[in-house]
C-alpha positions as CSV (number, residue, x, y, z in Angstrom):
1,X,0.0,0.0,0.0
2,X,1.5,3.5,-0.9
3,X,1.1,6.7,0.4
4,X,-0.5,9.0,-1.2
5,X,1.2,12.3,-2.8
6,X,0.0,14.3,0.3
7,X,0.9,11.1,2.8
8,X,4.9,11.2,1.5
9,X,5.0,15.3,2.1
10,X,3.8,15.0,5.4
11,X,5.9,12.3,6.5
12,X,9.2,14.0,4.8
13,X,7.6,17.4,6.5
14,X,8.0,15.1,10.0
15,X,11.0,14.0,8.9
16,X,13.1,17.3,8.2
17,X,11.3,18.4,11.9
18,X,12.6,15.5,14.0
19,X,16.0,16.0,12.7
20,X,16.1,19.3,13.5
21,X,14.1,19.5,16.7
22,X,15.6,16.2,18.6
23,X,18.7,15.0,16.6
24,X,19.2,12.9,19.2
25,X,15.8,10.7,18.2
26,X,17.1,10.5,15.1
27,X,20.1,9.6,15.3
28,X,18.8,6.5,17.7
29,X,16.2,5.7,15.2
30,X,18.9,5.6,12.6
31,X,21.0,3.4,14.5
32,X,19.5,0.2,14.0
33,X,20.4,0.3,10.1
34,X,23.3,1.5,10.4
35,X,24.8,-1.4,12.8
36,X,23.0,-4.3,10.8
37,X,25.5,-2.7,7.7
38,X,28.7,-2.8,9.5
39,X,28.2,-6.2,11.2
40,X,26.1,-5.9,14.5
41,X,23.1,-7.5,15.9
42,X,19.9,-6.4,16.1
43,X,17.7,-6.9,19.3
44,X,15.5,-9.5,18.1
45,X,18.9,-11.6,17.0
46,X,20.0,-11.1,20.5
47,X,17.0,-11.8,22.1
48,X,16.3,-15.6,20.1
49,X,19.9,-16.1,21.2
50,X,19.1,-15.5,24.9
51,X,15.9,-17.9,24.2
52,X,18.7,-20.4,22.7
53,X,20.9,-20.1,25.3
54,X,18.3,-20.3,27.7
55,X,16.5,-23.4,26.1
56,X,19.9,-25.2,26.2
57,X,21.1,-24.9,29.8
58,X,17.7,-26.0,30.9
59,X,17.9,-29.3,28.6
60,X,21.5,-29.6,29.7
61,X,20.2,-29.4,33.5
62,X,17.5,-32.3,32.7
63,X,19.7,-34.4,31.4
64,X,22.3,-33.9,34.7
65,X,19.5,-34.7,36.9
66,X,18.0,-37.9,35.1
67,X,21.8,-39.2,34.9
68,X,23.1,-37.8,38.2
69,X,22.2,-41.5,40.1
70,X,18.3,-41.6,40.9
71,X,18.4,-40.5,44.6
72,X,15.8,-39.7,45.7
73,X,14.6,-36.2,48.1
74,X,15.1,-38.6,51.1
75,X,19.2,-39.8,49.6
76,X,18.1,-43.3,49.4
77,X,19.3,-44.8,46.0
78,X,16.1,-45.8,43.7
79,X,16.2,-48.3,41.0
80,X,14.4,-51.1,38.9
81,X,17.3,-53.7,38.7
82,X,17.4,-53.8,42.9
83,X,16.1,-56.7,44.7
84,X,14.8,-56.1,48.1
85,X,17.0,-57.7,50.9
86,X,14.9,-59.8,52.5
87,X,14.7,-61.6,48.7
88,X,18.5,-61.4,47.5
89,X,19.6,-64.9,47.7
90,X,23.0,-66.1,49.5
């Protein structure tokens, strides 16, 4: 959808205003270009990173705590290949 011939004057007519009236605005709403040009990330790159990150450190905690030995909250040692004692032969 395109803007109309009295759309694109107004918005340049904003434009030329917020450069002169808060540079700093501009220059901060500029930025985000400018960086993805010379190399840098933008915030929703480093945001899915932080998700990534995030994602794997839980996984990597799962799998610590299903391998880490089976003990259970009270430190006794649970598992399906034990016999009780009072069956263990010899």
């Amino acid at each position: 959808m395109s803007l109309s011939p009295e759309e694109r004057r107004a918005l340049e007519e904003l434009e030329r205003r917020l450069i002169v009236e808060a540079p700093e605005l501009d220059a901060l709403l500029a930025a985000p270009a400018d960086r993805e040009a010379s190399g840098g990330r933008s915030v929703l790159q480093v945001w899915c990173m932080l998700v990534l990150l995030t994602c794997a450190v839980f996984m990597m905690g799962v799998v610590v705590l299903l391998t880490s030995g089976g003990t259970g909250c009270s430190g006794l040692r649970v598992s399906s290949c034990e016999q009780p004692v009072s069956t263990r032969e010899g």
